[in-house]
N, C-alpha and C positions, 0 to 999 in steps of 0.2 A: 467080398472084397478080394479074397482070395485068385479069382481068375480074374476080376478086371487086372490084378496087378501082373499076372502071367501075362494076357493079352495084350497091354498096353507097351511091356517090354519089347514084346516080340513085335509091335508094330515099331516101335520108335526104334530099337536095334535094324530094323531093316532100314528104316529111313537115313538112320547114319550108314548104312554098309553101300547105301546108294549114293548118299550127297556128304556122308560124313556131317553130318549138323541134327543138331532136332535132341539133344540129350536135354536140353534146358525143358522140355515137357514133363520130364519125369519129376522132378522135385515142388512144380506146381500144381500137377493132379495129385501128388500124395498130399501138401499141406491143400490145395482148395477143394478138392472135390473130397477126400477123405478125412480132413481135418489130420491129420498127424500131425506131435511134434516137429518141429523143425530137426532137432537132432535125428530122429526115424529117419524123416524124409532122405536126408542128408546122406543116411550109413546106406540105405539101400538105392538112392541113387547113384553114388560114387564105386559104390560095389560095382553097381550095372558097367560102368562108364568105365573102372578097372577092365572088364572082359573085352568093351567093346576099343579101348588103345591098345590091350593086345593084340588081338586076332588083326583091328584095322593096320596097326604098324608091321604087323608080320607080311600082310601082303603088299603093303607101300617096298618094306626095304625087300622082298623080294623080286620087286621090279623094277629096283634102283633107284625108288622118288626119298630115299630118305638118306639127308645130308645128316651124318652121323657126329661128327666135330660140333658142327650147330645145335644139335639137337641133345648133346650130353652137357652145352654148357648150358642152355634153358632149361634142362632139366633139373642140374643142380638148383637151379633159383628158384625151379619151380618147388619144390622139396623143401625151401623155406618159407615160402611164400603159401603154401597149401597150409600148413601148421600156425602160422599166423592168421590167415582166412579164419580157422575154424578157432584159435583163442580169442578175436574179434568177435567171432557170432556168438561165445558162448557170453560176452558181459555183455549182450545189447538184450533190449525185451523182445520176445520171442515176436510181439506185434512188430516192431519195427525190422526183425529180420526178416518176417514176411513181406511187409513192403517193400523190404532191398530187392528180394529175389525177385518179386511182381514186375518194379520195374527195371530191373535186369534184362528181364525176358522181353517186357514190351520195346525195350533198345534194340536188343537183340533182334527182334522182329524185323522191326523200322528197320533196323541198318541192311535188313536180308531184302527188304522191298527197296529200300532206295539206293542200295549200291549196284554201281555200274560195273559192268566186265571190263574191264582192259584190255590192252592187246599184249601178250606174254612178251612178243617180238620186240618190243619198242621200248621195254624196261630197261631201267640200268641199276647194275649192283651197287646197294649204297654201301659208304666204307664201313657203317656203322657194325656192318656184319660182320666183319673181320675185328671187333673188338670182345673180348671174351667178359669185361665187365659190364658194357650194355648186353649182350645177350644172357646173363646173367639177369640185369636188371629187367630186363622187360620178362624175365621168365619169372621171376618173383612176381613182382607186379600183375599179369595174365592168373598167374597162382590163386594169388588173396582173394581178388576180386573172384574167379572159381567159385573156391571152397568157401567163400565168405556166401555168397548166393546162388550156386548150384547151378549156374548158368553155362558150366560146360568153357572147357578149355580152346578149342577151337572155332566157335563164332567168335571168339576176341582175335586170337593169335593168326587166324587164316590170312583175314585182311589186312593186318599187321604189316606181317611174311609177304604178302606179293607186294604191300604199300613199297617196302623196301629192295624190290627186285627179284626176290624169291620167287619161281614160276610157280602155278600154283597147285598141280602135283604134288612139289615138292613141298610147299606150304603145308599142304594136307598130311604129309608124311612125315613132318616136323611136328605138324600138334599133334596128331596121334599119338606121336612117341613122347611128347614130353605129358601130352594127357595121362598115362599110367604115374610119373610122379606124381600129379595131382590128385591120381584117384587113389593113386595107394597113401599117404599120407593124409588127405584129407579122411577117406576111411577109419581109420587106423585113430583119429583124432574124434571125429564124432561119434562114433563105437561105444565113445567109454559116455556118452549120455544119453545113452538110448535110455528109453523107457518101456519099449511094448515088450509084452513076457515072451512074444515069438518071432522075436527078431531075428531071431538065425535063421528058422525055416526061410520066414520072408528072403530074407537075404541071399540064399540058395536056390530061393524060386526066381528072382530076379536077375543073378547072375545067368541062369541057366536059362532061361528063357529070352534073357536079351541078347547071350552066344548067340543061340539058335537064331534070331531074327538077324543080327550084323551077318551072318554065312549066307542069309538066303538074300537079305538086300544084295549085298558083293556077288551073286551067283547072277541078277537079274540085273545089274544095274546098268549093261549096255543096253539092254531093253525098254528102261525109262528114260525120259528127257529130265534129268535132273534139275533143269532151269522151272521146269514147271512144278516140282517137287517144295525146291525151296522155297515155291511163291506160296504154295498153300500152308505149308509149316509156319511161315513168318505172320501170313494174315490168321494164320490159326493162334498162332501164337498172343500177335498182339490182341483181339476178340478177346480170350482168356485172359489176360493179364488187365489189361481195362477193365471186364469185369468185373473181376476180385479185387482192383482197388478200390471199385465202386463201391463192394461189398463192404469194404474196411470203413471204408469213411461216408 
């Protein structure tokens, strides 16, 4: 179990360091293909997902895609909204938080296969962005839903961001950034229900290894066609999550 969980990091870290998306895999191959806890799943996902909104935000606001004003007030809400996600998942039955996540991912999927590009040019900035208690609320709200199902902060928030004029650079450099309040408090929140005796290794092996994959995706990623990237992640995605609800019922 131990290297698939190395491997899979390192694959899915590169996959966000290319398209930035593809975290929502990690918390369905621990609870389906390994049976874990949901709470396991959760602490060594969000761990993952900590490293990989650092390093990915480090290099957004190093080339200026990250609107920093926007992105401290979605943070704040995200930071509530993350802690609520995870005291929601802990009073649900652990089956039915599996099927949130399940179909989490299969939305998620779907919306990566049936959304259209836009044209960045042709946007207009809605006013809504210049309100600090809607980006507030939408950071909260992107939050719960998260940590509630491990679905990863920026397949909600990306489309969000450009829905509203955001280009989408700078989208991606927003959820990034606010993805660390998600991951650090959703962490920090599931942590205390772990169960397996070696959670910390795991936890260490997963941080570390999904670093390493988000450095080498970002090192290759003008080398991939990303459009092609998130088309296999999505239909991979939804394959798996169809699956395991079959599984369920």
């Amino acid at each position: 179990m131990i290297t698939i969980i190395a491997i899979s990091n390192l694959i899915v870290g590169a996959f966000i360091g290319i398209s930035g998306i593809a975290g929502f895999l990690l918390p369905i191959l621990y609870t389906g293909a390994f049976g874990l806890m949901v709470a396991d799943s959760m602490t060594m996902s969000f761990a993952a997902f900590l490293v990989s909104g650092i390093i990915g935000a480090y290099f957004y606001f190093r080339s200026g895609d990250i609107d920093i004003p926007i992105s401290l007030k979605m943070g704040a809400g995200s930071l509530v909204g993350s802690l609520l996600g995870v005291f929601f998942n802990s009073l649900v039955p652990v089956l039915l938080a599996k099927c949130a996540l399940y179909i989490m991912v299969l939305l998620s999927g779907a919306s990566l296969i049936l959304r259209k590009q836009k044209n960045s040019s042709i946007q207009t900035r809605s006013p809504l962005i210049d309100s600090s208690l809607f980006l507030f609320s939408i950071g909260l709200f992107i939050a719960l839903i998260s940590s509630f199902t491990g679905a990863g902060g920026p397949i909600l928030s990306v489309p969000l961001l450009t829905n509203l004029g955001i280009s989408i650079r700078k989208s991606v450099g927003i959820s990034l950034f606010t993805s660390i309040f998600i991951a650090l408090s959703a962490f920090i929140g599931y942590q205390q229900y772990t169960t397996l005796p070696n959670i910390s290794t795991l936890i260490i092996l997963c941080m570390v290894t999904h670093g390493l994959g988000v450095m080498f995706g970002a090192a290759i990623s003008e080398k991939i066609n990303p459009k092609l990237l998130k088309n296999f992640i999505a239909f991979v995605s939804v394959f798996f999550s169809v699956f395991m609800l079959y599984k369920v019922f």
